[in-house]
C-alpha positions, 0 to 999 in steps of 0.5 A, spaced: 931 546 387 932 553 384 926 556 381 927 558 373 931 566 372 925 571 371 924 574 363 927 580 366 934 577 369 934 572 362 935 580 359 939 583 363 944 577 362 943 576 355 945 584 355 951 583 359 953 577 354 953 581 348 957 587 352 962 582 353 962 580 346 961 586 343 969 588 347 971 583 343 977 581 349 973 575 350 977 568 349 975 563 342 971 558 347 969 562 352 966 567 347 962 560 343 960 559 350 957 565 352 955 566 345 951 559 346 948 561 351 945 567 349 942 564 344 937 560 349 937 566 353 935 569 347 929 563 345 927 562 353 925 570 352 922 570 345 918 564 348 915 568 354 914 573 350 909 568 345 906 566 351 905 572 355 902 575 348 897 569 347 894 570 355 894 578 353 890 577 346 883 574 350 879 578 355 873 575 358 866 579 358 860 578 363 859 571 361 866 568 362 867 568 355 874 569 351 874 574 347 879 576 341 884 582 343 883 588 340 889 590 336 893 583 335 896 583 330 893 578 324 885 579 326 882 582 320 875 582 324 877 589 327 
């Protein structure tokens, strides 16, 4: 079973699809193709950054409790 692409592989082949369609020598189909792709790619990434942006938004203090990030955008508390 292969293991999931890494957030950084998933960009660097979102970028490499985009400079291909950007040459614009890519046939009708492979560019539907490609550009579909991209668009999971695209998604896969936005969610890992959703996740991750959700595990850096809490930090614990001495007694384990989750504490609200400093900086999140959206908190009217600081």
């Amino acid at each position: 079973m292969m293991s999931e692409p890494s957030f950084e592989q998933s960009i660097a082949e979102l970028e490499q699809i985009v400079q291909r369609l950007e040459r614009g020598d890519v046939p009708l189909e492979e560019a539907l193709t490609a550009f579909q792709t991209g668009i999971a790619l695209s998604k896969k990434c936005k969610d890992q950054l959703t996740s991750a942006e959700k595990t850096l938004a809490k930090m614990m203090n001495d007694q384990d409790e989750e504490l609200p990030f400093e900086g999140v955008e959206g908190d009217a508390n600081h």
